[in-house]
C-alpha positions as YAML, in Angstrom:
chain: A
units: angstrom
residues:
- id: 1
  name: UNK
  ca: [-4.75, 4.44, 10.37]
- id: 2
  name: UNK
  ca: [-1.71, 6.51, 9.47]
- id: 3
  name: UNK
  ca: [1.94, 4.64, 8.66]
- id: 4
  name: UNK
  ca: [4.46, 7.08, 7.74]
- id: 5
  name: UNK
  ca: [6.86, 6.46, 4.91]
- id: 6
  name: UNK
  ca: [9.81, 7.19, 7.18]
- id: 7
  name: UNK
  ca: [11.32, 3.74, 8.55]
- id: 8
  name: UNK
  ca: [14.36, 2.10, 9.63]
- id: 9
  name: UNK
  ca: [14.81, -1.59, 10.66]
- id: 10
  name: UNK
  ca: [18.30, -3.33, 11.47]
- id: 11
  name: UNK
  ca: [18.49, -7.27, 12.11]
- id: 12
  name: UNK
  ca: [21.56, -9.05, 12.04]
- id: 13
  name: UNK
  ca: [23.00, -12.86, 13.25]
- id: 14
  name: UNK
  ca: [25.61, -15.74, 12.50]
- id: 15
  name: UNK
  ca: [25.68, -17.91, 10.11]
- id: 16
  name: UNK
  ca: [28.58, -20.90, 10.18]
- id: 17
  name: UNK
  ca: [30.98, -17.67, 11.48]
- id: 18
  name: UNK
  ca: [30.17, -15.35, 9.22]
- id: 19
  name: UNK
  ca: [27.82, -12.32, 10.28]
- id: 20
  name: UNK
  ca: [24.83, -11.13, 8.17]
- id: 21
  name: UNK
  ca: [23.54, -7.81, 8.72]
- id: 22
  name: UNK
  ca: [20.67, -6.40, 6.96]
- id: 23
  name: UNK
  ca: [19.39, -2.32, 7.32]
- id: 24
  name: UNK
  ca: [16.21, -1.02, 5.56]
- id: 25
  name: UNK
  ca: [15.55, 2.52, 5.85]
- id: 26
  name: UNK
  ca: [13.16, 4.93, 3.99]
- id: 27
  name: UNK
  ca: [12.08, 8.39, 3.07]
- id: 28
  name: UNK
  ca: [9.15, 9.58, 1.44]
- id: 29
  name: UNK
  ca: [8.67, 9.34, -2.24]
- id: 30
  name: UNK
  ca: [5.82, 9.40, -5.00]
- id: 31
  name: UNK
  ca: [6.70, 5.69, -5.70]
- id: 32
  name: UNK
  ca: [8.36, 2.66, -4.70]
- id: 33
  name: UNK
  ca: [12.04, 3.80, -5.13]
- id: 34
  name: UNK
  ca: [14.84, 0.87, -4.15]
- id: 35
  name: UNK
  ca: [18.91, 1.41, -3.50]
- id: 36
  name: UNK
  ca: [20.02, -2.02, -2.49]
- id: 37
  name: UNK
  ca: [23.84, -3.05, -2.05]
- id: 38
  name: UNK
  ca: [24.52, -6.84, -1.59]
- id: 39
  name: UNK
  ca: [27.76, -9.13, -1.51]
- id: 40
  name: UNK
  ca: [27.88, -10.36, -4.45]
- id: 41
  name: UNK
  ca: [27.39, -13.99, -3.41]
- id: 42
  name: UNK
  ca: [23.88, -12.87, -3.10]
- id: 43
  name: UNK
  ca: [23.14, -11.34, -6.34]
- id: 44
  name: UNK
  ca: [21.45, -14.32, -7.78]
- id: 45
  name: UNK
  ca: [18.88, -13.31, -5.35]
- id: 46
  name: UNK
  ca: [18.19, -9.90, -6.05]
- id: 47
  name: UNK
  ca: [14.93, -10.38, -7.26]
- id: 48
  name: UNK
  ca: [13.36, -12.23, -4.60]
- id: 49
  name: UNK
  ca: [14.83, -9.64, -2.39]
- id: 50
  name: UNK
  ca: [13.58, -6.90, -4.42]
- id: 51
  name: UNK
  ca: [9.83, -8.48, -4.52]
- id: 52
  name: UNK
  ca: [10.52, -9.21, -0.93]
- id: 53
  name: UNK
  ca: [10.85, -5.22, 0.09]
- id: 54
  name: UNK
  ca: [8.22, -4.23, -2.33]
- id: 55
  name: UNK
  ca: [5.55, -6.32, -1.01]
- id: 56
  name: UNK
  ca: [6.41, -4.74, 2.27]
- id: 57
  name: UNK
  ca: [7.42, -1.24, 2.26]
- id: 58
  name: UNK
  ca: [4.73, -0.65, -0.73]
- id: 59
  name: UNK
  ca: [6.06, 3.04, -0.97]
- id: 60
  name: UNK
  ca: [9.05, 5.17, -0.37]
- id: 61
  name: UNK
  ca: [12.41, 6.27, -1.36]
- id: 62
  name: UNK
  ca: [13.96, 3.08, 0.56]
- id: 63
  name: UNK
  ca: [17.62, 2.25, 0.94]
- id: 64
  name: UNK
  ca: [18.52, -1.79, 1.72]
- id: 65
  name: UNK
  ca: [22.19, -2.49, 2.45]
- id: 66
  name: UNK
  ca: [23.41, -6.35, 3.22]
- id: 67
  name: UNK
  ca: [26.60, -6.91, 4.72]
- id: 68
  name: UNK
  ca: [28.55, -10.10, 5.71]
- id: 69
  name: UNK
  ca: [31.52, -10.40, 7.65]
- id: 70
  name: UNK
  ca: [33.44, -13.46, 8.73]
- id: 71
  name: UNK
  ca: [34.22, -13.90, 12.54]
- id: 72
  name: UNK
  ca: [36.90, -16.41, 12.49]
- id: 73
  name: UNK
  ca: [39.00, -14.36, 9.93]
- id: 74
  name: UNK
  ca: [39.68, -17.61, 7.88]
- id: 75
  name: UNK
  ca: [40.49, -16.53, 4.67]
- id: 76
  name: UNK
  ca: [38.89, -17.68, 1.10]
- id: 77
  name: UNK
  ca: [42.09, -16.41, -1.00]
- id: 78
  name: UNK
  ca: [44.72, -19.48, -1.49]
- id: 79
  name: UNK
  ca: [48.31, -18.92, -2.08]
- id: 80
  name: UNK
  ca: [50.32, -21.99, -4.10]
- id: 81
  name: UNK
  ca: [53.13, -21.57, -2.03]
- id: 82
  name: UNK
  ca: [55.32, -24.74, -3.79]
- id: 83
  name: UNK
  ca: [54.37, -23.55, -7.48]
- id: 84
  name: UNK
  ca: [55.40, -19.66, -6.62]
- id: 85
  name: UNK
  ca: [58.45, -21.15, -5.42]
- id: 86
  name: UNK
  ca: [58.87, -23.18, -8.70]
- id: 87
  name: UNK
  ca: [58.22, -20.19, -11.24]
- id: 88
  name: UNK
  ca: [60.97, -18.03, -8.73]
- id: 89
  name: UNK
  ca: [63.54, -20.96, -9.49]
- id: 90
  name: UNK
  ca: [62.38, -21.13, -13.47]
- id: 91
  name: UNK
  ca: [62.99, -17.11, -13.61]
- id: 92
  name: UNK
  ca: [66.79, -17.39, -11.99]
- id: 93
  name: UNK
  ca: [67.27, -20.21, -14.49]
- id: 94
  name: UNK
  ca: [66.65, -17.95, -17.16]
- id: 95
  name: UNK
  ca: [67.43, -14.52, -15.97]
- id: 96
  name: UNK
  ca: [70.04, -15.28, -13.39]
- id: 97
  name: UNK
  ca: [70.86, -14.21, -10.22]
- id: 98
  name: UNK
  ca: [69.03, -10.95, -8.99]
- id: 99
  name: UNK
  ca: [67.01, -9.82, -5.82]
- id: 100
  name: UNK
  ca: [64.16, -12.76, -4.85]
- id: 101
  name: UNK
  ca: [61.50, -9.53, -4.53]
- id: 102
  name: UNK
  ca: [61.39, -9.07, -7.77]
- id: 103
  name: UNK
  ca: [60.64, -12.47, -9.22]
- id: 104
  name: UNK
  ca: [58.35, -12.60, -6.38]
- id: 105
  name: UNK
  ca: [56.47, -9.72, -7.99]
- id: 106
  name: UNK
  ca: [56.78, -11.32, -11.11]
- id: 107
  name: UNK
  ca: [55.96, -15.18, -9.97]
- id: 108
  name: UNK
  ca: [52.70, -13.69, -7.97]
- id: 109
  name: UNK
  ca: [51.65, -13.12, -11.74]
- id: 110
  name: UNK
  ca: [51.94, -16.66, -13.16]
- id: 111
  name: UNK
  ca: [48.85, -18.69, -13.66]
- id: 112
  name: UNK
  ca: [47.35, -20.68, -10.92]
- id: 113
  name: UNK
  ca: [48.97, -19.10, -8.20]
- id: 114
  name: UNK
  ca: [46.37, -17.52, -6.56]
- id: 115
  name: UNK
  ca: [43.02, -19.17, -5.76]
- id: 116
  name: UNK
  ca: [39.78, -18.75, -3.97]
- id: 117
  name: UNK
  ca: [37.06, -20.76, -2.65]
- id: 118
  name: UNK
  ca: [33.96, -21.32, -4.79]
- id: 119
  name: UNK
  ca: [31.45, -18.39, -3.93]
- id: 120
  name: UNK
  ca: [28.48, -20.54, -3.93]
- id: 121
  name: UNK
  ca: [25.05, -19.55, -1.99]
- id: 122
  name: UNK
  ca: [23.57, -22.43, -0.22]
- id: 123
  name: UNK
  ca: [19.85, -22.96, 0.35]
- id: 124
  name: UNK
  ca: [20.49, -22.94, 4.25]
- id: 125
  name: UNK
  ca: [22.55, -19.49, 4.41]
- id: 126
  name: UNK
  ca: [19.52, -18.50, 1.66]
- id: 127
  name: UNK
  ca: [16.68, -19.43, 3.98]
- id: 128
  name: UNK
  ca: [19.05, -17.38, 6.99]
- id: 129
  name: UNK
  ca: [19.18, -14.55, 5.13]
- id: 130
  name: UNK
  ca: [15.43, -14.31, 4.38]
- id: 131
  name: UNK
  ca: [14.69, -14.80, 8.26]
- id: 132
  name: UNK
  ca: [16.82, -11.58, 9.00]
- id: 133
  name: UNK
  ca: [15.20, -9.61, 6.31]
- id: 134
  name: UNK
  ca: [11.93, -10.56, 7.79]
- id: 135
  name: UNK
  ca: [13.29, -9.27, 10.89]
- id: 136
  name: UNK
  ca: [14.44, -6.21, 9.74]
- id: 137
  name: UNK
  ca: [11.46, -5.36, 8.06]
- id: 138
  name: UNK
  ca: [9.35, -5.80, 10.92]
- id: 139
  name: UNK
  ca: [11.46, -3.63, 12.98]
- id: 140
  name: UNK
  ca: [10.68, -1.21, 9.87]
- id: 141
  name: UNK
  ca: [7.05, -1.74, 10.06]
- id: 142
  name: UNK
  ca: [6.88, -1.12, 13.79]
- id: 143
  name: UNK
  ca: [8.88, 2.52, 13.56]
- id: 144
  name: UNK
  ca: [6.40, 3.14, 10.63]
- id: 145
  name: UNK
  ca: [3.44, 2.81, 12.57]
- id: 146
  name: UNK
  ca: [5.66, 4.54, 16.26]
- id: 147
  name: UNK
  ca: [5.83, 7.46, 13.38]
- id: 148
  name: UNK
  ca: [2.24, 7.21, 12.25]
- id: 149
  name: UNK
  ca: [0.83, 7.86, 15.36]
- id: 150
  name: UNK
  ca: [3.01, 10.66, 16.10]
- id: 151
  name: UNK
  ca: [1.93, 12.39, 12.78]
- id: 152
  name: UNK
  ca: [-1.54, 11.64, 13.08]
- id: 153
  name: UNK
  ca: [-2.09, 13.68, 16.14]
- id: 154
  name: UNK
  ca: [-0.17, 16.54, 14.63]
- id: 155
  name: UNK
  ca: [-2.43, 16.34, 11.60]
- id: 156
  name: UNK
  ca: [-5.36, 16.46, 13.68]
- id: 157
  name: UNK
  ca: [-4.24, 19.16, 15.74]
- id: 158
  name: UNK
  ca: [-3.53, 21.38, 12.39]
- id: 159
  name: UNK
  ca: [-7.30, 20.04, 11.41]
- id: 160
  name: UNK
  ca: [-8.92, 21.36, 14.12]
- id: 161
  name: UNK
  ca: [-7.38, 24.62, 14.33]
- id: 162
  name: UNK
  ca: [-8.68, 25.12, 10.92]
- id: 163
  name: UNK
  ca: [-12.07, 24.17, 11.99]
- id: 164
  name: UNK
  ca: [-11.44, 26.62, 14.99]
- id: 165
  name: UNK
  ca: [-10.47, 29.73, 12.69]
- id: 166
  name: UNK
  ca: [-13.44, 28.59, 10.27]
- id: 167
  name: UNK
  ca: [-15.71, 28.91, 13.48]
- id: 168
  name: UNK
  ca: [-14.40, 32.21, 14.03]
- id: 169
  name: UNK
  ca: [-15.49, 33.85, 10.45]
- id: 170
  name: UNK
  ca: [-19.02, 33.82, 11.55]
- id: 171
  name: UNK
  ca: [-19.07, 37.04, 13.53]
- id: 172
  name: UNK
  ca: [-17.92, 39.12, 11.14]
- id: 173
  name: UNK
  ca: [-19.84, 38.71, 8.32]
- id: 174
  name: UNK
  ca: [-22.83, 40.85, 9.23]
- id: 175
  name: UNK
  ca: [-20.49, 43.84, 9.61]
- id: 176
  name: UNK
  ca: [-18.44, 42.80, 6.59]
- id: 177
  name: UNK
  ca: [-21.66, 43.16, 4.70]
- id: 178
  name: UNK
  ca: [-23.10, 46.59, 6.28]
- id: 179
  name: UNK
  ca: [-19.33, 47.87, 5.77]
- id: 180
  name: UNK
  ca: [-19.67, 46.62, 2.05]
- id: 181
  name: UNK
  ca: [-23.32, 48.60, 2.08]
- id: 182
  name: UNK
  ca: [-21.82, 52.08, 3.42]
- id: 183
  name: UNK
  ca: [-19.48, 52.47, 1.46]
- id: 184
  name: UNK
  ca: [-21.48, 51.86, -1.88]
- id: 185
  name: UNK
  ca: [-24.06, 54.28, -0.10]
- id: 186
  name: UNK
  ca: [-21.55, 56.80, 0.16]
- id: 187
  name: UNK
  ca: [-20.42, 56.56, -3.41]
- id: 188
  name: UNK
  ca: [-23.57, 56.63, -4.49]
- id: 189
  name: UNK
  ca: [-24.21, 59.59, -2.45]
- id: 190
  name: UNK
  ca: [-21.74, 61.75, -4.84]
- id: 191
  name: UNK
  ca: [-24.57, 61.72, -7.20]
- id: 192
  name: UNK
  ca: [-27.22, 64.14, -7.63]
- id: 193
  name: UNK
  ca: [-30.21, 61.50, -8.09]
- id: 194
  name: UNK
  ca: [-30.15, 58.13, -6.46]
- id: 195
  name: UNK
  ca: [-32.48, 55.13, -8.01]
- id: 196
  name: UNK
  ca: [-33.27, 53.51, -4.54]
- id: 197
  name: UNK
  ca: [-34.24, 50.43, -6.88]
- id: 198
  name: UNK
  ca: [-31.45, 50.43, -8.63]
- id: 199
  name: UNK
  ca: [-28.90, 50.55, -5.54]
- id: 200
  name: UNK
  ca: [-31.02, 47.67, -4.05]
- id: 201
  name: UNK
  ca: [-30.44, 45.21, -7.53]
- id: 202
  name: UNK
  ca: [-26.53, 46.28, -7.00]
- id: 203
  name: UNK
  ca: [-26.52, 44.98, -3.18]
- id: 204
  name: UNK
  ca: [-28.31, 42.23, -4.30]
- id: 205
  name: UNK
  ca: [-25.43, 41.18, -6.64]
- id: 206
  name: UNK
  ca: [-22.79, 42.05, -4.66]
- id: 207
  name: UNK
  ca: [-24.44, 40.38, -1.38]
- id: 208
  name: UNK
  ca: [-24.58, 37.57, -3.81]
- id: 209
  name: UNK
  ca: [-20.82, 38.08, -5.36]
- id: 210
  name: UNK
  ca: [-19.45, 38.39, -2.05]
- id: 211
  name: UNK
  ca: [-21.56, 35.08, 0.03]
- id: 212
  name: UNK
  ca: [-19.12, 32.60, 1.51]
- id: 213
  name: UNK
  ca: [-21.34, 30.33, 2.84]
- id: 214
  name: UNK
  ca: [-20.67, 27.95, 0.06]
- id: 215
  name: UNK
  ca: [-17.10, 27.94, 0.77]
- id: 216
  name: UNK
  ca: [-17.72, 27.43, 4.65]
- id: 217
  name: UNK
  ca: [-19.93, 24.63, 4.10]
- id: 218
  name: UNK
  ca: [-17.68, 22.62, 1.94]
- id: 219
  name: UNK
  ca: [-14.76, 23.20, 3.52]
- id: 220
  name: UNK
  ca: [-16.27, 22.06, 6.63]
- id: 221
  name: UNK
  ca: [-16.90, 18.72, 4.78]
- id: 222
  name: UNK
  ca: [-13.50, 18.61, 3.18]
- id: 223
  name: UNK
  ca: [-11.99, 18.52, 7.09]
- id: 224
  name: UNK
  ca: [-14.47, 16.25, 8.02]
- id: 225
  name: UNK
  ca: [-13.50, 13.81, 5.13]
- id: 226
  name: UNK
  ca: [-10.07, 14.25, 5.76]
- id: 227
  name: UNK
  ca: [-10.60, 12.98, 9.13]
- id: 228
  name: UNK
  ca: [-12.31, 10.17, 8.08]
- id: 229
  name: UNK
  ca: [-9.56, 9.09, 5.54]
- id: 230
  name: UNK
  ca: [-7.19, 9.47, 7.83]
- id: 231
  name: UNK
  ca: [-8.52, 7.12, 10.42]
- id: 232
  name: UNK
  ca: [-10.87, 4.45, 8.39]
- id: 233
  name: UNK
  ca: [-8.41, 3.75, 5.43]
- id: 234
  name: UNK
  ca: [-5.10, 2.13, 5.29]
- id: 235
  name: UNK
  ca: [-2.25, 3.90, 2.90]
- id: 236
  name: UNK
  ca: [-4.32, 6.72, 2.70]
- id: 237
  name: UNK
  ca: [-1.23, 9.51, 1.71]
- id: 238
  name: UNK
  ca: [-2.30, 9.77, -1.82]
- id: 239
  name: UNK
  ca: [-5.89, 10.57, -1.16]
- id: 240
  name: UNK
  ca: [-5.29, 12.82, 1.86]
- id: 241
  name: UNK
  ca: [-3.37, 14.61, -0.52]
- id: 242
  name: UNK
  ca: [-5.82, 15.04, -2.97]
- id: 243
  name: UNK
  ca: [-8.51, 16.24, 0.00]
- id: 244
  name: UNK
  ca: [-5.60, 18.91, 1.41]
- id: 245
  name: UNK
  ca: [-5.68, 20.46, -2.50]
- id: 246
  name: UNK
  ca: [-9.84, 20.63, -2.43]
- id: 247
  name: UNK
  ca: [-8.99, 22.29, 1.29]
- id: 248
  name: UNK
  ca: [-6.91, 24.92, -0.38]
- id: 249
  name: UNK
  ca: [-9.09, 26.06, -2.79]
- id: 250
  name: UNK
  ca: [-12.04, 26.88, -0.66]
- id: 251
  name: UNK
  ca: [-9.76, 28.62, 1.56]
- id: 252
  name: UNK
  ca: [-8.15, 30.60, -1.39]
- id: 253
  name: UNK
  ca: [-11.88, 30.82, -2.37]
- id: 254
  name: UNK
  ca: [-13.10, 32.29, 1.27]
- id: 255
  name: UNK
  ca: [-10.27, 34.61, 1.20]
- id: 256
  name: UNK
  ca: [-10.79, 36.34, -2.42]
- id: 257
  name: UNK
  ca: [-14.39, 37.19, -1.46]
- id: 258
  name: UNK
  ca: [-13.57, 37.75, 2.39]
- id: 259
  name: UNK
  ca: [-13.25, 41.60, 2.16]
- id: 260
  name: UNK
  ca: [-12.77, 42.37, 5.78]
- id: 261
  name: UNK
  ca: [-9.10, 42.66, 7.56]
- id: 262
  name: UNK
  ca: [-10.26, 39.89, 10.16]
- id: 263
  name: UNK
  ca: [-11.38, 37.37, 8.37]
- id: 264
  name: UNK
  ca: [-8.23, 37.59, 5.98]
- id: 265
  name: UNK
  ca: [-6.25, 37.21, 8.98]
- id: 266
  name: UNK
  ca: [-7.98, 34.18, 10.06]
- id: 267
  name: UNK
  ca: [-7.36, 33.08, 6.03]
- id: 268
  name: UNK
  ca: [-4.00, 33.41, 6.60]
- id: 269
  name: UNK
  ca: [-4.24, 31.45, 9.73]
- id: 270
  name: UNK
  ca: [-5.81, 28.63, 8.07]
- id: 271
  name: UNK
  ca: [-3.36, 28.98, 5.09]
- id: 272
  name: UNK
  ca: [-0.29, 28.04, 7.55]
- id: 273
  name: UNK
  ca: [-1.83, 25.19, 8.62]
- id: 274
  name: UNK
  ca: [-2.76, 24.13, 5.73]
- id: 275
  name: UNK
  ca: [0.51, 24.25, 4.67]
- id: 276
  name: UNK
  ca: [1.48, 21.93, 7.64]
- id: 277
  name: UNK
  ca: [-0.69, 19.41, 6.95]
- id: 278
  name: UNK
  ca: [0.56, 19.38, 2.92]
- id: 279
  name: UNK
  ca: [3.74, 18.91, 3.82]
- id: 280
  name: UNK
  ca: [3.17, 16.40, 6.77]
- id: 281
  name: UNK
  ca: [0.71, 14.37, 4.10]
- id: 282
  name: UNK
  ca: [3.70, 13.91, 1.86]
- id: 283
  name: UNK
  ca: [5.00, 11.48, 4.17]
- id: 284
  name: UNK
  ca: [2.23, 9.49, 4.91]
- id: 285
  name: UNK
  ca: [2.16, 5.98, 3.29]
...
């Protein structure tokens, strides 16, 4: 089945008043390419994180941001109010009187005035945090395959109009081919003698030269096997890739020996599509 490497997943929740929220989002990309911004209380982590989204999103130009914020608006930064008010009475002592401001400004600086609480990760906040990443990323697995489905039909719609426009070559290839013949009777017709055998060797050739059956026949398998891919094998975007190139060049093919205004327009028909489907491959996972 199709996943597409477009995804987004948001979880969040509360952990002893502080509130963790995790977004994963993606775009597509050749490889597994990770931005992820983190408190740095959970830096220690970064590599189980990192193994965490690999394993899961397997593909993609993916952006993870984690964000805590604390409810009860406690504070971790500690002020030592009685030794601020210490170094201010130290600083009059030796610089005198002057405006309290300004050996606040200059107390603030002393050591040990300002503290904060230890920054430490518990395992219980850890094994939290995992939980909502888990969430997350099954809220990004679920738009991944809500976004599959929608570009699976539109693949399959450009796939059989191909198929349609291939269907519609068929009728002109007689009259390409007795167009082809007239004119190369007419040329030859310039000439004062004609070797009959001669002329027939030539059609031969070009009759030869100018069969696309070849091209029909393959191409016809190439859209089958595209198909097939595309519903029988999971994380299929490189190889459906791969099958829309082969698709290009027997229509590139089919329209170098076409030589008839109708059956380059239907070329040019299939070309269009074809150039939907590349560009719609290069976001399937």
């Amino acid at each position: 089945m199709i996943l597409s490497m477009t995804g987004f997943g948001r979880s969040e929740g509360v952990f002893e008043g502080k509130k963790l929220t995790i977004d994963v989002k993606s775009l597509n990309s050749k490889s597994f390419d990770l931005n992820i911004k983190m408190p740095l209380r959970y830096k220690e982590k970064e590599f189980e994180i990192r193994k965490m989204l690999n394993d899961r999103i397997l593909r993609g130009k993916v952006d993870c941001y984690i964000n805590i914020e604390s409810l009860d608006h406690s504070s971790d930064v500690n002020i030592n109010h009685d030794l601020v008010t210490s170094y201010i009475d130290e600083l009059k002592k030796i610089a005198g009187d002057g405006p309290d401001f300004e050996y606040l400004k200059m107390a603030i600086r002393m050591p040990d005035v300002i503290s904060s609480k230890a920054d430490v990760l518990s395992e219980d906040e850890w094994i939290f945090l995992i939980e909502i990443l888990n969430e997350s990323l099954t809220k990004f697995e679920n738009f991944r395959t809500t976004e599959g489905v929608i570009l699976q039909d539109e693949l399959e719609r450009n796939i059989r109009k191909i198929e349609t426009f291939l269907s519609q070559v068929e009728p002109y290839e007689d009259v390409r081919m007795d167009s082809v013949k007239e004119r190369y009777r007419k040329s030859l017709n310039e000439f004062d003698q004609i070797d009959e055998t001669r002329f027939y060797q030539e059609m031969a050739y070009y009759t030869e030269k100018l069969d696309i059956a070849e091209e029909k026949v393959r191409l016809t398998q190439h859209l089958k096997y595209y198909q097939e891919v595309m519903i029988n094998e999971n994380f299929n975007g490189k190889k459906l890739g791969f099958i829309s190139q082969e698709i290009g060049r027997e229509i590139n093919t089919l329209g170098s020996k076409a030589n008839h205004a109708e059956i380059q327009k239907l070329v040019v028909m299939m070309k269009d599509d074809l150039e939907k489907i590349k560009e719609q491959t290069l976001n399937v996972l």
